[in-house]
N, C-alpha and C positions, 0 to 999 in steps of 0.2 A: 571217289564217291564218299570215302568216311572220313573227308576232309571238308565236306559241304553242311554247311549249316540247315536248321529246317524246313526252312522255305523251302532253297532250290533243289536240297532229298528231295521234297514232297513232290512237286513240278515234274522229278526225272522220273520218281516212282509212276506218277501217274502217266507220264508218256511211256512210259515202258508198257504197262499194264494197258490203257488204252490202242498202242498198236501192236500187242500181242495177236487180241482177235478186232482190230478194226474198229474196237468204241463199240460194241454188242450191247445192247439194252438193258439185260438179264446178264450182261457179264458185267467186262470191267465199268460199264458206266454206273451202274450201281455201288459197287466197290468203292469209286473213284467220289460220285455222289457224297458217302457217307462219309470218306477221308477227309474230303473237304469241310464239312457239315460239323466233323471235331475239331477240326484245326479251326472252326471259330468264322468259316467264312462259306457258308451253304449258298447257295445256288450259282457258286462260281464254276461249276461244273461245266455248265452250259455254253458259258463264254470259251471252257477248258476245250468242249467239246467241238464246237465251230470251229475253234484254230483249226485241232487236231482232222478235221473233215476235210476244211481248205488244202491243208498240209497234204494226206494221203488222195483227195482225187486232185489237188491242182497243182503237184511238183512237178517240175521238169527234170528232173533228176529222180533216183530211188531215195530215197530214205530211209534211215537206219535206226531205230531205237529199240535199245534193248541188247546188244549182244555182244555186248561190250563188260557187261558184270560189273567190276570193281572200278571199273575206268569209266570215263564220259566222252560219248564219241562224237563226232562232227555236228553231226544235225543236232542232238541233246546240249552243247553248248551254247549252238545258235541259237536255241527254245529261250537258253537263260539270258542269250543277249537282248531277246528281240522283249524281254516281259520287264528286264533289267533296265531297257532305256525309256521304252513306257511307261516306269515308272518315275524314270528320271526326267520327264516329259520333253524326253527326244526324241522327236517321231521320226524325223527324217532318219539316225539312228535305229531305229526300231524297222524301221518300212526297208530300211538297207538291209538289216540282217534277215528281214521276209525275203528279200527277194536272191537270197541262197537258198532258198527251197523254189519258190515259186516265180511265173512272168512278174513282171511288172503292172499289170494292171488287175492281177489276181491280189499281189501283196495289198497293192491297196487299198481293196477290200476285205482281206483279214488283218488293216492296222485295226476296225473298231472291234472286233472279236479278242484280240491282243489287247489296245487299250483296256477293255473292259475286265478284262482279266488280270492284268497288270492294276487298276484303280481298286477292282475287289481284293485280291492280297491285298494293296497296301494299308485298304482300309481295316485288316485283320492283326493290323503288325508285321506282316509275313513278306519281307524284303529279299529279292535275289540278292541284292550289296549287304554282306553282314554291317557294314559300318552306317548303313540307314537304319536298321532296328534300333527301340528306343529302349 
């Protein structure tokens, strides 16, 4: 983790905090809201938030974020591949690492939740690939 640049910090911060208590209103989506909001790219929350929904009611598997501390655990890497190649405008990439959490016909409906969260960083400067920041 404090080998990650600030983007994908921010990504795993917010996934942690968001499935702390499940994306809460008056909790972390507030929080998570305003993080955004300074890091220069507001209303990305929402797109943040859709994944994160998709994610916890449509995996077929558990998922894990957060308890892992210093380290980045399975599902939190897959976050950074799946926003990493959306940005790199590799869907099929992107819809492949969805569907390490979720069926197949769920992923592809959280590629445009992803996209869109993947095109808002980028349009903030905010790259999972340090070597795409300008």
């Amino acid at each position: 983790m404090d080998t990650l640049s600030f983007a994908p910090r921010l990504i795993i911060w917010a996934a942690r905090q968001w499935w702390d208590d499940r994306g809460a209103v008056t909790g972390s989506r507030a929080m998570i809201a305003q993080a955004f909001a300074l890091a220069r790219c507001g209303g990305t929350d929402d797109a943040f938030d859709e994944l994160m929904l998709m994610a916890l009611h449509g995996a077929c598997r558990h998922l894990n974020f957060g308890s892992h501390h210093r380290h980045l655990g399975t599902d939190e890497l897959a976050l950074l591949r799946v926003i990493s190649a959306f940005q790199d405008d590799a869907v099929i990439g992107g819809e492949t690492a969805l569907e390490s959490w979720l069926p197949p016909a769920t992923a592809r409906l959280a590629c445009d939740s992803a996209l869109t969260l993947a095109r808002r960083l980028g349009r903030a400067g905010l790259y999972m690939r340090p070597e795409r920041q300008n």
